[in-house]
N, C-alpha and C positions, 0 to 999 in steps of 0.2 A: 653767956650760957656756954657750957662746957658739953664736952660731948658724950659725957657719961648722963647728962641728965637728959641730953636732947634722946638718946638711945633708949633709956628711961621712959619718956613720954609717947614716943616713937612705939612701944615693946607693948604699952597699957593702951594707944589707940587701937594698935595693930588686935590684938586680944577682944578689946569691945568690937570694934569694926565683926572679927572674926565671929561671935559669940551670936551679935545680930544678925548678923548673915545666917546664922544656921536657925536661930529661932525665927525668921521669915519664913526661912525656905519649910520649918516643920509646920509653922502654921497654913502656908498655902497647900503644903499637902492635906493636912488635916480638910480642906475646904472640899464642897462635893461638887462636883460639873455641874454645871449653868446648865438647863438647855431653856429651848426658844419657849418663850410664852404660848399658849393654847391661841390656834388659829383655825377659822374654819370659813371654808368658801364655796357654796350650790348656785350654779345657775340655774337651777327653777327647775327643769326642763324645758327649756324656753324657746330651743332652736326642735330641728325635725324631730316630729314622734318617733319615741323609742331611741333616742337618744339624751344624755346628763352625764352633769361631771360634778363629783363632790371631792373634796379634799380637807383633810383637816390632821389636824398636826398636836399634839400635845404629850403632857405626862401621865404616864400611866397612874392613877392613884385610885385607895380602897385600903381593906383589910390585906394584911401583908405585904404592899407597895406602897413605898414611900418616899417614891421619885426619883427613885434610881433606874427607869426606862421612859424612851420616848420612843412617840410611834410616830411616823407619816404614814397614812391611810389616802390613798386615791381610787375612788371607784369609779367606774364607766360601764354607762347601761349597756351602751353599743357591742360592750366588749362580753356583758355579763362576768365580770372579773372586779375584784376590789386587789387590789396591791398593798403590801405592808411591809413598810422597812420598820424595824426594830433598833436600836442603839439601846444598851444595857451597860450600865457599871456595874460592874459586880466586884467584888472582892477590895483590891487597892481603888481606890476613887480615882486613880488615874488613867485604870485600866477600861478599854471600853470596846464592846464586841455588837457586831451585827449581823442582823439575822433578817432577812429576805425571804417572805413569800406572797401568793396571789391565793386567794380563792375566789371558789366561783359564787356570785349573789343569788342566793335563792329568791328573792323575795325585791321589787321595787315599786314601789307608787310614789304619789305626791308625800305626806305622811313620812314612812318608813321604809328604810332601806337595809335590808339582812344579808350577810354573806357569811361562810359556816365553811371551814376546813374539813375537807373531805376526813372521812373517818380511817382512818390508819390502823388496822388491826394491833399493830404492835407499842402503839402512841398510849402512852398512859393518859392524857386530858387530847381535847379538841378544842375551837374557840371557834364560838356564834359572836359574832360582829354586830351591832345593831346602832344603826345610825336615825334617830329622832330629828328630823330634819327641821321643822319650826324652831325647835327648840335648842337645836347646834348642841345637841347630848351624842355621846358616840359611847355606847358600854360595850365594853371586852370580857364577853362571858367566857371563863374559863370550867369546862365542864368535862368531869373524869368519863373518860373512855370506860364504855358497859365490858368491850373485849381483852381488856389490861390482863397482863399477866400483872399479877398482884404480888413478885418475887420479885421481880425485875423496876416495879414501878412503887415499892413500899417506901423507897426515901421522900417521896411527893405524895403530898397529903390528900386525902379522896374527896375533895371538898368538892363543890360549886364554889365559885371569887365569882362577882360582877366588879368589875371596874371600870373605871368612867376617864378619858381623857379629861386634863384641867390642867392652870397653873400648877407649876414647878411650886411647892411652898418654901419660903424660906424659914430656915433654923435656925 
């Protein structure tokens, strides 16, 4: 073998090598973040009255979401506080933003557990949380603000969404 041909073979792996490299790396971009499968955990109310703990975890899904947000929701009677971490992909699929807040539960028995982002004059929607607890359903009602400036908030559409935690679907 001469060394023009090994340069030759050398030149054409190098190129394939190269080409596959890049069609990986477009395909795993192409690919949408994983997140964790839908989890949900109530102790009963089982320890002292007027205290419980629920937690649950899933994808946001419904009309207009389509698994591009996960929620961690943990509520505490004790606290009259539900907690909610957000993770969202938005935009490049590799991009991913979190968004933190608590509101307070209006509403707890054995049944149903509601908690409802204080109302923000300036907020164009609110979200009533409702946790179905036999049933391990958690819907995230997203509801337009009655006091919206209707200039300010006209890119977001004036609907009611109910959406429900669940598996991640895959595509």
């Amino acid at each position: 073998m001469n060394i023009r041909s090994f340069a030759s073979g050398f030149a054409v792996a190098a190129i394939i090598a190269i080409a596959g490299g890049l069609w990986l790396a477009k395909r795993l971009g192409d690919q949408p973040i994983r997140w964790m499968p839908k989890t949900y955990y109530d102790d009963g109310d089982i320890r002292t009255e007027g205290t419980g703990h629920v937690v649950a975890d899933g994808t946001l899904m419904g009309e207009d979401m389509h698994g591009n947000t996960f929620l961690h929701i943990e509520c505490r009677n004790e606290q009259k506080r539900c907690r909610i971490n957000e993770l969202s992909s938005l935009g490049s699929n590799r991009s991913v933003f979190l968004y933190n807040d608590e509101w307070p539960i209006t509403s707890w028995n054995k049944d149903v557990i509601v908690a409802e982002s204080p109302p923000v004059p300036t907020a164009c929607s609110r979200v009533k949380l409702v946790i179905i607890r036999q049933a391990q359903v958690i819907q995230y009602n997203r509801i337009p603000q009655e006091t919206r400036d209707a200039e300010r908030c006209k890119a977001i559409t004036n609907k009611a969404f109910r959406w429900t935690l669940e598996d991640q679907p895959f595509s």
